[in-house]
N, CA, C and O of each residue as an XYZ file, in Angstrom:
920
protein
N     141.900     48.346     88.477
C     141.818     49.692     87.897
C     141.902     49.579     86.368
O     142.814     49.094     85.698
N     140.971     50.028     86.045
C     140.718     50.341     83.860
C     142.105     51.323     83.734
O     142.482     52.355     84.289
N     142.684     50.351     82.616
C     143.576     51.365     81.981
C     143.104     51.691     80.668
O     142.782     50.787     79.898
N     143.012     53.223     80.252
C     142.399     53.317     78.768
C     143.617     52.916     77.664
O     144.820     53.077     77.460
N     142.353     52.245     77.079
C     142.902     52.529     75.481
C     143.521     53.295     75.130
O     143.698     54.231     75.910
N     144.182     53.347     73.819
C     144.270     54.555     72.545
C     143.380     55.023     72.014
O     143.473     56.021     71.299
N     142.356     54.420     72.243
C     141.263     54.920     70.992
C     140.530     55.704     72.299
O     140.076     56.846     72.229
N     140.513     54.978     73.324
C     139.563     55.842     74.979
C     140.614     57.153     75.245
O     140.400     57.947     76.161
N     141.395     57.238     74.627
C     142.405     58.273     75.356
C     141.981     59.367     74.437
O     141.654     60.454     74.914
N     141.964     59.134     73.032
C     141.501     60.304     72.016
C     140.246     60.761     72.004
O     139.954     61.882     71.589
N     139.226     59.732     72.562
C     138.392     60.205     72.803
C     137.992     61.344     73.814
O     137.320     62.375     73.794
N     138.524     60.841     74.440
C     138.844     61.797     76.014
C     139.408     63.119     75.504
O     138.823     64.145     75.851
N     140.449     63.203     74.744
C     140.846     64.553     74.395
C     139.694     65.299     72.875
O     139.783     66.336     72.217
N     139.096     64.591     72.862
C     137.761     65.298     71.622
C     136.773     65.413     72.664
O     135.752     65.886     72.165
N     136.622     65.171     73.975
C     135.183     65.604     74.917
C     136.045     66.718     75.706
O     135.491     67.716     76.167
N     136.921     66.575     75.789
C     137.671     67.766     76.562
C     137.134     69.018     75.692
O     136.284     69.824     76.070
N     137.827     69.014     74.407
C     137.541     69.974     73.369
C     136.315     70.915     73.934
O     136.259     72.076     74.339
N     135.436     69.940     73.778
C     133.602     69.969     74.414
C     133.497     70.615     75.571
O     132.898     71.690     75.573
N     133.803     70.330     76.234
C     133.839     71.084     77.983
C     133.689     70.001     78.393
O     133.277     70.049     79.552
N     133.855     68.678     77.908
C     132.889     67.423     79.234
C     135.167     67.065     79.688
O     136.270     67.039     79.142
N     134.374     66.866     81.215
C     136.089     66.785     82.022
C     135.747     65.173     82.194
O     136.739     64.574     82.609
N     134.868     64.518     82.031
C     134.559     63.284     82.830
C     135.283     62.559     81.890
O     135.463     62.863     80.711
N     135.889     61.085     82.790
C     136.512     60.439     81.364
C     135.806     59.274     80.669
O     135.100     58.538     81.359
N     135.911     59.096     79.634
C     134.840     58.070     79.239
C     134.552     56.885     78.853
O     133.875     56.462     77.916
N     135.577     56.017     80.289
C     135.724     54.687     80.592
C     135.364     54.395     81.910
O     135.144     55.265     82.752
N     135.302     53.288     82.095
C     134.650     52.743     83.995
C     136.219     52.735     84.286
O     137.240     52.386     83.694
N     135.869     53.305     85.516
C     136.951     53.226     86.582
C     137.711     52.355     87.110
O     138.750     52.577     87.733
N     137.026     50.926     86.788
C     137.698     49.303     87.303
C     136.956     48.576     85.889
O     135.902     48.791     85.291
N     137.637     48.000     85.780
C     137.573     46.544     84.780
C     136.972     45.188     85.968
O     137.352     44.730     87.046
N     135.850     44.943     85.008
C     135.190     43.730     85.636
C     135.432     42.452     85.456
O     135.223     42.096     84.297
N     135.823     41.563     86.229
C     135.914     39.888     85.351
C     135.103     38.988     86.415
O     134.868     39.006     87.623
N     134.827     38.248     85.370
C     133.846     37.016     86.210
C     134.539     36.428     87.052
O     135.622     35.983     86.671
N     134.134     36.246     88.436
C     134.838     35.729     89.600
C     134.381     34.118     90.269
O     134.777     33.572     91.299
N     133.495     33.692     89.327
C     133.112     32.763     89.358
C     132.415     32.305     90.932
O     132.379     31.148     91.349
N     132.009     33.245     91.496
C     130.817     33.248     92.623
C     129.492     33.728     91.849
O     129.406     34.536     90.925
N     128.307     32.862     92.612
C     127.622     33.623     92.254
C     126.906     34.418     93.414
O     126.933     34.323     94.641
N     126.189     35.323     92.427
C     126.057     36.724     93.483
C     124.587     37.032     93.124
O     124.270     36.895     91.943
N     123.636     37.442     94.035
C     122.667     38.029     93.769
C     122.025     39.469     94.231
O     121.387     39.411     95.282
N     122.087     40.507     93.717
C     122.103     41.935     93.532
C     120.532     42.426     93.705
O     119.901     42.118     92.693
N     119.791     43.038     94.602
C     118.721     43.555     94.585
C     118.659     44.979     93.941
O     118.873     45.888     94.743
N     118.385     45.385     92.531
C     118.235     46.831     92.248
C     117.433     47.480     92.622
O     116.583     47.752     91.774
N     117.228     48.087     94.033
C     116.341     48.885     94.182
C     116.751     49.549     95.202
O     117.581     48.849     95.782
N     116.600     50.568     95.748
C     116.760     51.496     97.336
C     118.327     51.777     97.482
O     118.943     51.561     98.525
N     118.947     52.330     96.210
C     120.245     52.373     96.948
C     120.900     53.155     97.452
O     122.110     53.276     97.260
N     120.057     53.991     98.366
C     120.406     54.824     99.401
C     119.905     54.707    100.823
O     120.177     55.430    101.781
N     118.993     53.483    100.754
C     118.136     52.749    102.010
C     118.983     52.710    103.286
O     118.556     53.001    104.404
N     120.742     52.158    102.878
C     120.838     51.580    104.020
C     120.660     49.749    104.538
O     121.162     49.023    105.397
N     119.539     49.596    103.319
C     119.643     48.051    103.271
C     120.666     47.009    102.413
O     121.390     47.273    101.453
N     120.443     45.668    103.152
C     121.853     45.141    102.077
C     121.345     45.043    100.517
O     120.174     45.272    100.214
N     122.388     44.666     99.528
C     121.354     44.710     98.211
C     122.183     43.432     97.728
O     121.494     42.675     97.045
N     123.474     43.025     97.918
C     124.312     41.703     97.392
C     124.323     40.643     98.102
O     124.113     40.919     99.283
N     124.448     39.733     97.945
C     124.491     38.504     98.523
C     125.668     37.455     97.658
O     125.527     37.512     96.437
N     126.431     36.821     97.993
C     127.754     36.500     97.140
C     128.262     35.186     98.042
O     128.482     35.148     99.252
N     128.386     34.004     96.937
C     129.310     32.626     97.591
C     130.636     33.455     98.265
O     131.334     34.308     97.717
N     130.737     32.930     99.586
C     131.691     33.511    100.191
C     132.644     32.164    100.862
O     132.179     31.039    100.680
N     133.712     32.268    101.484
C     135.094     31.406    101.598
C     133.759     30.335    102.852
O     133.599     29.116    102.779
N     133.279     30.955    103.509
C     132.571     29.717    104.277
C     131.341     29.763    104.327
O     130.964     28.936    105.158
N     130.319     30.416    103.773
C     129.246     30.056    103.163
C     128.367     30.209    101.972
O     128.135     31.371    101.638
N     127.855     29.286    101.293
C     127.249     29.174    100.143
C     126.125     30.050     99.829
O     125.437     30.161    100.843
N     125.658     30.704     98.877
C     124.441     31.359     98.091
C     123.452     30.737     98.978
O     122.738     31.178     99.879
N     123.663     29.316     98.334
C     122.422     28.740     98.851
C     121.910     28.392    100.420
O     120.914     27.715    100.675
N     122.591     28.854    101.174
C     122.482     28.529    102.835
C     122.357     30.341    103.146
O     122.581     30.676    104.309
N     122.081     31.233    102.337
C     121.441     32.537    102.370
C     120.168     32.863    101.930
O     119.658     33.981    101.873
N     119.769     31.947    101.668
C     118.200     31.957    101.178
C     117.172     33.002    102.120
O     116.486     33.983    101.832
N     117.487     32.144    103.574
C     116.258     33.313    104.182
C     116.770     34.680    104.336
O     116.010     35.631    104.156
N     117.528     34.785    104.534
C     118.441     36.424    104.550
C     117.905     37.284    103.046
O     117.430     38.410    102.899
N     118.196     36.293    102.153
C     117.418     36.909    100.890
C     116.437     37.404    100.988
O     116.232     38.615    100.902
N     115.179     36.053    101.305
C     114.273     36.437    101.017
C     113.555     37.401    101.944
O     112.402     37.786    101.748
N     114.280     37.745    102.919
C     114.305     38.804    104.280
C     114.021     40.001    103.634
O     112.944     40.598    103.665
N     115.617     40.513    102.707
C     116.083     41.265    102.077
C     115.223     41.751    101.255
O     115.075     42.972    101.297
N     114.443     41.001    100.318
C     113.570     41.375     98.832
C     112.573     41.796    100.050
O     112.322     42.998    100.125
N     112.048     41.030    100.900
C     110.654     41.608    101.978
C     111.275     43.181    102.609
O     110.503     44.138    102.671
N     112.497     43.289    102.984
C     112.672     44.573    103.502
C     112.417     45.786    102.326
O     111.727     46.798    102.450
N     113.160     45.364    101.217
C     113.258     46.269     99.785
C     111.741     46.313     99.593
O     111.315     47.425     99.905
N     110.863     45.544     99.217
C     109.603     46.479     99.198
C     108.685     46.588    100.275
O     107.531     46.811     99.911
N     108.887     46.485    101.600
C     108.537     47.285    102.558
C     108.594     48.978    102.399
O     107.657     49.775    102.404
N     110.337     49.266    102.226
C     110.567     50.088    102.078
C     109.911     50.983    100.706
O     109.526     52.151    100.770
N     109.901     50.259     99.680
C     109.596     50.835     98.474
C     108.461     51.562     99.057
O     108.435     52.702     99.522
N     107.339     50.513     98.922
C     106.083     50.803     99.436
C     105.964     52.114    100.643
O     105.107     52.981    100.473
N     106.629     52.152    101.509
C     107.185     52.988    102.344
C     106.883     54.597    101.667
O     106.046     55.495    101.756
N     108.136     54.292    100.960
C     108.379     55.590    100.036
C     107.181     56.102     99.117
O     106.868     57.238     98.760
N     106.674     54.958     98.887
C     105.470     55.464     97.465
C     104.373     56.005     98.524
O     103.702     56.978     98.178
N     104.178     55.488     99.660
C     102.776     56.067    100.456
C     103.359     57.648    101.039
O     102.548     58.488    101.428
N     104.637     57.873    101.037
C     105.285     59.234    101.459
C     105.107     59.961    100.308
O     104.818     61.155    100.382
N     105.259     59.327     99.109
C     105.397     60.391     98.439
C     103.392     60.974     97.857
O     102.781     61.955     97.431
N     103.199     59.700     98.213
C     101.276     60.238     97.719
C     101.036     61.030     98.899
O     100.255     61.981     98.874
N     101.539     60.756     99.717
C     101.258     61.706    101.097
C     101.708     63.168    100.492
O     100.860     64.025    100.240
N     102.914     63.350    100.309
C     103.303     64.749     99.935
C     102.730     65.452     98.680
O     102.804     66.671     98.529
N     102.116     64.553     97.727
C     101.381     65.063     96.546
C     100.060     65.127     97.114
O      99.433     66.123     96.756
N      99.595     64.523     97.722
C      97.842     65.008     98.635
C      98.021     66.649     99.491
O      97.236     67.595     99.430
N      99.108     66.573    100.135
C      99.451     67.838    100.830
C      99.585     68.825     99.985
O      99.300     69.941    100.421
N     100.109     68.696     98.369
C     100.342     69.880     97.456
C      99.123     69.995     96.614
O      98.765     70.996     95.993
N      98.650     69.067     96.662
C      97.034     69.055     95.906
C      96.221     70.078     96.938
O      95.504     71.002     96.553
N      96.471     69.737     98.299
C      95.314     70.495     99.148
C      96.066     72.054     99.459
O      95.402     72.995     99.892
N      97.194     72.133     99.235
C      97.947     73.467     99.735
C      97.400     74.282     98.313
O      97.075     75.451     98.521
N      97.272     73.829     96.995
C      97.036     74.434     95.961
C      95.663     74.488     95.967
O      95.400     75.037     94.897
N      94.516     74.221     96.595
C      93.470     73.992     96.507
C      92.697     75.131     97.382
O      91.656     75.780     97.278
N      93.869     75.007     98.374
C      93.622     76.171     99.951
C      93.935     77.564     98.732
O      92.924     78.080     98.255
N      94.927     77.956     98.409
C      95.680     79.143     97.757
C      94.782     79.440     96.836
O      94.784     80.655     96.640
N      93.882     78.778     96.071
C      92.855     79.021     95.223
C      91.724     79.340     95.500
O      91.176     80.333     95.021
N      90.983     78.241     96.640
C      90.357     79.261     97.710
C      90.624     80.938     98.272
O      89.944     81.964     98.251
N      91.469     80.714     98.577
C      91.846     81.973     99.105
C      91.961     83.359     98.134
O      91.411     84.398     98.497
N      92.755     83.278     96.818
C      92.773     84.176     95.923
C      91.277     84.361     95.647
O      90.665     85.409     95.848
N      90.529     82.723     94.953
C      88.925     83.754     94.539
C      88.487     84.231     95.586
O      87.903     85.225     95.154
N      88.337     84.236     96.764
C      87.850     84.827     98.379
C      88.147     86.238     98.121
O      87.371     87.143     97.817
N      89.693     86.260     98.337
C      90.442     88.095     97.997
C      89.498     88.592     96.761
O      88.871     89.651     96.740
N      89.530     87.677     95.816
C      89.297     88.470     94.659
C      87.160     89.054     94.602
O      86.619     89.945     93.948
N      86.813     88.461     95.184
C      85.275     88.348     95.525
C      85.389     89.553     96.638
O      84.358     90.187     96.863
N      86.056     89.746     97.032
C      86.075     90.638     98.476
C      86.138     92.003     97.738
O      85.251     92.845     97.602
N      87.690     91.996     97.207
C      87.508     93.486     96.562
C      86.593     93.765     95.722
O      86.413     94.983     95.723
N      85.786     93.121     94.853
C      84.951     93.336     93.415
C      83.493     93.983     94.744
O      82.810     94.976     94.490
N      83.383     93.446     95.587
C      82.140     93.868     96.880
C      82.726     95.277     97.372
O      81.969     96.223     97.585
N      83.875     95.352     97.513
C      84.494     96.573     98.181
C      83.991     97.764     96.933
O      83.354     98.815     96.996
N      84.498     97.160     96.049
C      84.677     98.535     94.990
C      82.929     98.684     94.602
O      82.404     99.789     94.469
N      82.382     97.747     94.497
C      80.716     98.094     94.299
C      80.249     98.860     95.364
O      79.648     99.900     95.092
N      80.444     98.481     96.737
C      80.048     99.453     97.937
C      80.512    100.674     97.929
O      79.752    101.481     98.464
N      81.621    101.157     97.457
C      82.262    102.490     97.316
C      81.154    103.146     95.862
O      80.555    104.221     95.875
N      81.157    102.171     94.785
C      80.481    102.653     93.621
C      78.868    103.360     94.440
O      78.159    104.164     93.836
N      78.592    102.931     95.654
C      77.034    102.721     95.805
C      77.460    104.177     96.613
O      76.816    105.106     96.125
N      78.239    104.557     97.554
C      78.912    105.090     98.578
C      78.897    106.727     97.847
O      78.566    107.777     98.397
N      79.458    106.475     96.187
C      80.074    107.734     95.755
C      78.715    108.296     95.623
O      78.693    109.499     95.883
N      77.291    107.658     95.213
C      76.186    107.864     94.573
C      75.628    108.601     95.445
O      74.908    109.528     95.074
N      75.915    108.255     97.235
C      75.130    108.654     98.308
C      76.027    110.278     98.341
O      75.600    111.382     98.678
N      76.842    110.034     98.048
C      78.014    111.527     98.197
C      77.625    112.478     97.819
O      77.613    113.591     98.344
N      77.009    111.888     96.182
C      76.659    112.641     95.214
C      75.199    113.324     95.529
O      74.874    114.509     95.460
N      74.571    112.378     95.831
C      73.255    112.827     96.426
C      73.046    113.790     97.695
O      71.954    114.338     97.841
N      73.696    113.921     98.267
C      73.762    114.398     99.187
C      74.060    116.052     98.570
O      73.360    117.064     98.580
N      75.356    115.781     98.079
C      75.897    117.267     97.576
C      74.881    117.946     96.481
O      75.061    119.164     96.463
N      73.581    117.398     95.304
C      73.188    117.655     94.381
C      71.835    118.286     95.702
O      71.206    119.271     95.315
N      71.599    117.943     96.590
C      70.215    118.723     97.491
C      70.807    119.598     98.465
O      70.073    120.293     99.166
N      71.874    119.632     98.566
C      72.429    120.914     98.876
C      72.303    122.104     98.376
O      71.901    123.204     98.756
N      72.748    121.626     97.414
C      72.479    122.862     96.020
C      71.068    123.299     95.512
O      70.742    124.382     95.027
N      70.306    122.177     95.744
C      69.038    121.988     95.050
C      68.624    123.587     96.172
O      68.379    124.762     95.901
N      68.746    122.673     97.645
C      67.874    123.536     98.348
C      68.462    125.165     98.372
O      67.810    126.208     98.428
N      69.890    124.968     98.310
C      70.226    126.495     98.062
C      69.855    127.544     97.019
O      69.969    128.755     97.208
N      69.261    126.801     95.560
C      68.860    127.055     94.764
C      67.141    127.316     94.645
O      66.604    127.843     93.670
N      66.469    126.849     95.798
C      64.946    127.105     96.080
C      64.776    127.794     97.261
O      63.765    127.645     97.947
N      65.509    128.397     97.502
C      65.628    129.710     98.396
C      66.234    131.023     98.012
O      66.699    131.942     98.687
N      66.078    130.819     96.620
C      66.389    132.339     95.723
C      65.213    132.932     95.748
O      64.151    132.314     95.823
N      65.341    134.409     95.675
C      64.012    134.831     95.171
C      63.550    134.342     93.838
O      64.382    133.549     93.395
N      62.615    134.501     93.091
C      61.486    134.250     91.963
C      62.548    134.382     90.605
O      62.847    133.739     89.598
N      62.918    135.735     91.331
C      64.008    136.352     89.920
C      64.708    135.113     89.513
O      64.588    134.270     88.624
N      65.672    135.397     90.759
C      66.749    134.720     90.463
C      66.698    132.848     90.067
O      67.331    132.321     89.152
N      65.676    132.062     91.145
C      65.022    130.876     90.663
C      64.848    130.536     89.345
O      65.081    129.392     88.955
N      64.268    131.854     88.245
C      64.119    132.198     87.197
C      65.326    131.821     86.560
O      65.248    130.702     86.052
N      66.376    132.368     86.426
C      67.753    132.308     86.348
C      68.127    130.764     86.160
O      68.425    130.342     85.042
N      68.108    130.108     87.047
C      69.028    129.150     87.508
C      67.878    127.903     87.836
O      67.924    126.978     88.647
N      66.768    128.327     86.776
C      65.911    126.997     86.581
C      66.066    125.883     85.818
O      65.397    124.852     85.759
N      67.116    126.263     85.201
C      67.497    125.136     84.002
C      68.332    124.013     85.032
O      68.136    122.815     85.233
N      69.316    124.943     85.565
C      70.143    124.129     86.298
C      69.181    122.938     87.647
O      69.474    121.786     87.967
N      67.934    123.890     88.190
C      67.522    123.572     89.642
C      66.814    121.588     88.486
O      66.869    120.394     88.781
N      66.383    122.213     87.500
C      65.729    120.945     86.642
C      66.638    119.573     86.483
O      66.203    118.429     86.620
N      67.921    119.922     86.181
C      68.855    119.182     85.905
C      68.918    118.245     87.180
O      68.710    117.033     87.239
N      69.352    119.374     88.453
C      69.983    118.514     89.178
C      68.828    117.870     89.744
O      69.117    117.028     90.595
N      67.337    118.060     89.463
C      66.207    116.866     90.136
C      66.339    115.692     88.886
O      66.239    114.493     89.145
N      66.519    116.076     87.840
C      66.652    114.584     86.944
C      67.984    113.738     87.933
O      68.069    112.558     88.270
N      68.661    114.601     88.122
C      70.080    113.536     87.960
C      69.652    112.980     89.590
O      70.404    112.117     90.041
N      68.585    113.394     90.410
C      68.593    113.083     91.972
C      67.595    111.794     91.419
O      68.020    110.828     92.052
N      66.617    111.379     90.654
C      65.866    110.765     90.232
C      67.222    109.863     89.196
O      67.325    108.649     89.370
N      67.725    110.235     88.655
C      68.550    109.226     88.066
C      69.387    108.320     89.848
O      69.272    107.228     90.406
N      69.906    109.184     90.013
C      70.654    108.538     91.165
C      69.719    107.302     92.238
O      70.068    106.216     92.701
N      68.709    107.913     92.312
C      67.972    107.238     93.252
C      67.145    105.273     92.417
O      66.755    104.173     92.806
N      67.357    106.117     91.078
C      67.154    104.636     90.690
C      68.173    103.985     90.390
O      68.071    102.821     90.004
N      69.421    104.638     90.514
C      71.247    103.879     90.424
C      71.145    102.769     91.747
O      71.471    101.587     91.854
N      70.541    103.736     92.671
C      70.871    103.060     94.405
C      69.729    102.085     94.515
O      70.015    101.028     95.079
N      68.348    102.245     94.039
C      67.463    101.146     94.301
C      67.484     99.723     94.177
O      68.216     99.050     93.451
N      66.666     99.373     94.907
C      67.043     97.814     95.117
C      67.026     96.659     94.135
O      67.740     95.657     94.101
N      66.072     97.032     93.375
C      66.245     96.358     91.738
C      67.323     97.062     91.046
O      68.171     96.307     90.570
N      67.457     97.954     90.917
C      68.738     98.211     89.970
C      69.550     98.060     90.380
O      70.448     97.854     89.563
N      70.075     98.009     92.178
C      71.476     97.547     92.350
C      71.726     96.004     92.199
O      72.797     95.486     91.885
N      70.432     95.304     92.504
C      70.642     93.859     92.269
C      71.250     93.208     90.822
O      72.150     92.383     90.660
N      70.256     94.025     89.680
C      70.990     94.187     88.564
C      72.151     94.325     88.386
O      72.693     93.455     87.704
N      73.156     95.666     89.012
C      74.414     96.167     88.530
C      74.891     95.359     89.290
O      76.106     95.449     89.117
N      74.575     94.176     90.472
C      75.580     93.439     90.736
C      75.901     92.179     89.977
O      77.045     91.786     89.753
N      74.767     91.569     89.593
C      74.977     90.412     88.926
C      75.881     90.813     86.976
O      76.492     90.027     86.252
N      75.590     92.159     86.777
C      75.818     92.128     85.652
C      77.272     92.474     85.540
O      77.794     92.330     84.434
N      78.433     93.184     87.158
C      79.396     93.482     87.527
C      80.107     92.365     87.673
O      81.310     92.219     87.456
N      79.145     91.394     88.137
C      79.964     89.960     89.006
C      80.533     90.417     90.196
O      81.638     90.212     90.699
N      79.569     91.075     90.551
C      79.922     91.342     92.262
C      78.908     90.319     93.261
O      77.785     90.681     93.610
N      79.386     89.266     93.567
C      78.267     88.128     94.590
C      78.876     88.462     95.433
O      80.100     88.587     95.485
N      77.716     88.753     96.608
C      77.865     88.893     97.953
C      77.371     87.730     98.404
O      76.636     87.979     99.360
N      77.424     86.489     98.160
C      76.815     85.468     98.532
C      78.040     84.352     98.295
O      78.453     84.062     97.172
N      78.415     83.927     99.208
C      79.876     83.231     99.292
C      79.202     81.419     98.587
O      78.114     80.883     98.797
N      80.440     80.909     97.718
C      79.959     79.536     97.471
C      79.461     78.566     98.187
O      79.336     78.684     99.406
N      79.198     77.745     97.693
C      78.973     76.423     98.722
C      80.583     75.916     98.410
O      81.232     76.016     97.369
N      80.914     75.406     99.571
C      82.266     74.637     99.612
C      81.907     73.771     98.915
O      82.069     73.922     97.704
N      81.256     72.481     99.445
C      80.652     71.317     98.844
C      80.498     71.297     97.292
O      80.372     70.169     96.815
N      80.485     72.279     96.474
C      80.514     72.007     95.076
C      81.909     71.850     94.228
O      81.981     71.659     93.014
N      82.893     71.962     95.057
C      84.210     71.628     94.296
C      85.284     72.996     94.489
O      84.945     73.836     95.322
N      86.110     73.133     93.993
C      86.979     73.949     93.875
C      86.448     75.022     93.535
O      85.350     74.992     92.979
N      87.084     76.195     93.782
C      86.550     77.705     93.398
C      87.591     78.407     91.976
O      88.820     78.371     92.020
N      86.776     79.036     90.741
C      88.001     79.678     90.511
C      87.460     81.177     90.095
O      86.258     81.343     90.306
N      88.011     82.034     89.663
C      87.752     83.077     89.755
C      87.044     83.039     87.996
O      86.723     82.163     87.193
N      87.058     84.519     88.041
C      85.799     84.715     87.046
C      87.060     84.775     86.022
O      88.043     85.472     86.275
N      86.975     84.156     85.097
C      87.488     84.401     83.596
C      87.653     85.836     82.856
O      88.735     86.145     82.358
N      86.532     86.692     82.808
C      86.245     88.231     82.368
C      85.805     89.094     83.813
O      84.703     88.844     84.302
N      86.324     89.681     84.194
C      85.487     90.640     85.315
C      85.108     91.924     84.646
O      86.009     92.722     84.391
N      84.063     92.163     84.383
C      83.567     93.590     84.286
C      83.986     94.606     84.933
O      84.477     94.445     86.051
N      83.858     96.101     84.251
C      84.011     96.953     85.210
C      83.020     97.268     86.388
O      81.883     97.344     85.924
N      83.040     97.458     87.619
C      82.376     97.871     88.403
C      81.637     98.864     88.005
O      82.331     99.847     87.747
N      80.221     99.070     87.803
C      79.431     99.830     87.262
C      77.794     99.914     87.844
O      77.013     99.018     87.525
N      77.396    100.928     88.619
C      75.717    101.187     88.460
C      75.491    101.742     87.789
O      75.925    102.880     87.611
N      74.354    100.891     86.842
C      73.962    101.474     85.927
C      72.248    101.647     85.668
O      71.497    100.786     86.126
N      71.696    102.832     84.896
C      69.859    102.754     84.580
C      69.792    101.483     83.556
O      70.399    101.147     82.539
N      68.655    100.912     84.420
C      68.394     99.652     83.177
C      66.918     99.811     82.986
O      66.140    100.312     83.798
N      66.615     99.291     81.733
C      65.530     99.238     81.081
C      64.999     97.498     81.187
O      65.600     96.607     80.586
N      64.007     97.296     81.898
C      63.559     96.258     82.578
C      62.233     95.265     81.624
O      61.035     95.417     81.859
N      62.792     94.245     80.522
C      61.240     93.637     80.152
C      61.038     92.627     80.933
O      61.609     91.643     80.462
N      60.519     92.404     81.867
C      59.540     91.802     82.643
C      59.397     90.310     81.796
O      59.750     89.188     82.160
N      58.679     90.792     80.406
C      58.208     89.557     80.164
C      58.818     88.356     79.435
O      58.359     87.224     79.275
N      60.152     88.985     78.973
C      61.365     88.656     78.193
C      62.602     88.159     79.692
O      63.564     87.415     79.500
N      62.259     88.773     81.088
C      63.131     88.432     81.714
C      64.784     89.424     81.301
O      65.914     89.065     81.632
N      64.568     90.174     80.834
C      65.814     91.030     79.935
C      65.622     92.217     81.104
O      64.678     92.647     81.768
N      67.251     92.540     80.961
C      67.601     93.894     81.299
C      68.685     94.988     80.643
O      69.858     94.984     81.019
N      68.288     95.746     79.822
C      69.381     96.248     78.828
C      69.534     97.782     79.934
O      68.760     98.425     80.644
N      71.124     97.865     79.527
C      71.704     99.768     79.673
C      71.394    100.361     79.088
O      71.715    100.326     77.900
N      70.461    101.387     79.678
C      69.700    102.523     78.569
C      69.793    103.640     79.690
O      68.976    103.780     80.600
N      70.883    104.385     79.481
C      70.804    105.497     80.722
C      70.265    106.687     79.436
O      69.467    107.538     79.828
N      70.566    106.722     78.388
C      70.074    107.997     77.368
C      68.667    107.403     77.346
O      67.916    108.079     78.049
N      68.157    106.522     76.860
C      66.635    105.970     76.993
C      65.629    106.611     78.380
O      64.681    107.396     78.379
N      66.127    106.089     79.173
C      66.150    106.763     80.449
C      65.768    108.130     81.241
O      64.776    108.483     81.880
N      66.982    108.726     80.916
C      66.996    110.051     80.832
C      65.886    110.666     79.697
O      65.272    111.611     80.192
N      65.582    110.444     78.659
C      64.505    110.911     77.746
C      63.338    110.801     77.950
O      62.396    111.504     77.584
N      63.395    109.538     78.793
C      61.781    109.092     79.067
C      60.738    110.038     79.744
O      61.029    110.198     80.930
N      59.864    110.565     79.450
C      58.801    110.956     80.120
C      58.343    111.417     81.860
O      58.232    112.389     82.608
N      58.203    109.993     81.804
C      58.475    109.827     83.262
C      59.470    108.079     83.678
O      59.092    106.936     83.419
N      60.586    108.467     84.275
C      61.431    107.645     84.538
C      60.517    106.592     85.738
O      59.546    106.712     86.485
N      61.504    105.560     85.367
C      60.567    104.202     85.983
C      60.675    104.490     87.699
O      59.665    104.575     88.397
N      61.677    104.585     88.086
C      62.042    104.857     89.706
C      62.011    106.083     89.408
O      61.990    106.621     88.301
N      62.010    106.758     91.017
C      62.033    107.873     91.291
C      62.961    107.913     92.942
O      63.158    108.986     93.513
């Protein structure tokens, strides 16, 4: 058993000061015992032996194969451990890989949900604007008269709508939304989600053909003459 110093004892009361309770000498005093001993540092919670020591009836050297047993068990085991632990980092590589899958999946799902509702409100709308239309062309002359500004309006906006819902312009408002209804290829690697998501939006586009361009021009649009869809 270590007995401290004077100088280990004051020290001890200046780490106290500190909050440290530990004391800050080894617990036993070591002296050369004049065996020799050979110590494997590795696994020392294995369970395997790790010392080997001249003992009262046999020598170091008549332990040789036990040794060299010993160093073969110690990196058995090592090795052991290192293929467990790549095992458990392959499992967190693929559990994080699955969870990433899965979020861009969710996240691709709703951006389709909310475009189908965007397409959904348009049909709502349409529906309710020829309601009116037709209630409004079953006035007499007079009154038609009246409420021609309005009956005009709501055929632009049924002609706007109908080129919101068409099949080129929705193809447009999807790619330009980042709404793909067309799921990845697995085979190309990991998935991640979109960096910027747009707002969900159908919108009138103005189409150059020969430029390959499609710009938002719903005031363009609306002014035009005669609108491109109908």
């Amino acid at each position: 058993m270590h007995q401290p110093t004077p100088a280990e004892l004051k020290r001890r009361d200046e780490r106290t000061r500190w909050g440290y309770t530990n004391d800050p000498w080894p617990k036993y005093d070591q002296f050369p015992s004049g065996r020799l001993t050979i110590v494997i540092h590795a696994n020392p919670y294995s369970g395997l032996r790790r010392t080997y020591s001249d003992g009262k009836t046999q020598a170091l050297e008549g332990m040789l194969p036990d040794i060299l047993a010993g160093f073969a068990g110690h990196a058995a085991s090592i090795s052991e451990r290192r293929r467990e632990s790549e095992e458990r980092e392959r499992r967190r590589r693929d559990a994080e890989a699955r969870r990433r899958r899965e979020e861009a999946y969710d996240g691709r799902e709703k951006r389709r949900m909310k475009f189908v509702d965007a397409v959904h409100e348009q049909l709502i709308d349409r529906d309710k604007l020829k309601a009116v239309l037709t209630h409004l062309e079953k006035m007499t002359p007079e009154d038609a008269g009246k409420m021609s500004a309005m009956a005009t309006w709501i055929r632009l906006r049924l002609k706007q709508i109908n080129a919101l819902i068409s099949p080129d312009f929705l193809d447009i408002s999807a790619t330009s939304s980042k709404a793909d209804f067309t799921e990845p290829d697995p085979e190309k690697g990991a998935e991640s989600g979109y960096c910027y998501s747009p707002p969900i939006k159908l919108e009138l586009w103005s189409v150059d053909a020969k430029k390959g361009e499609a710009t938002c021009s719903p005031l363009e649009w609306v002014n035009a003459k005669d609108p491109p869809i109908e």
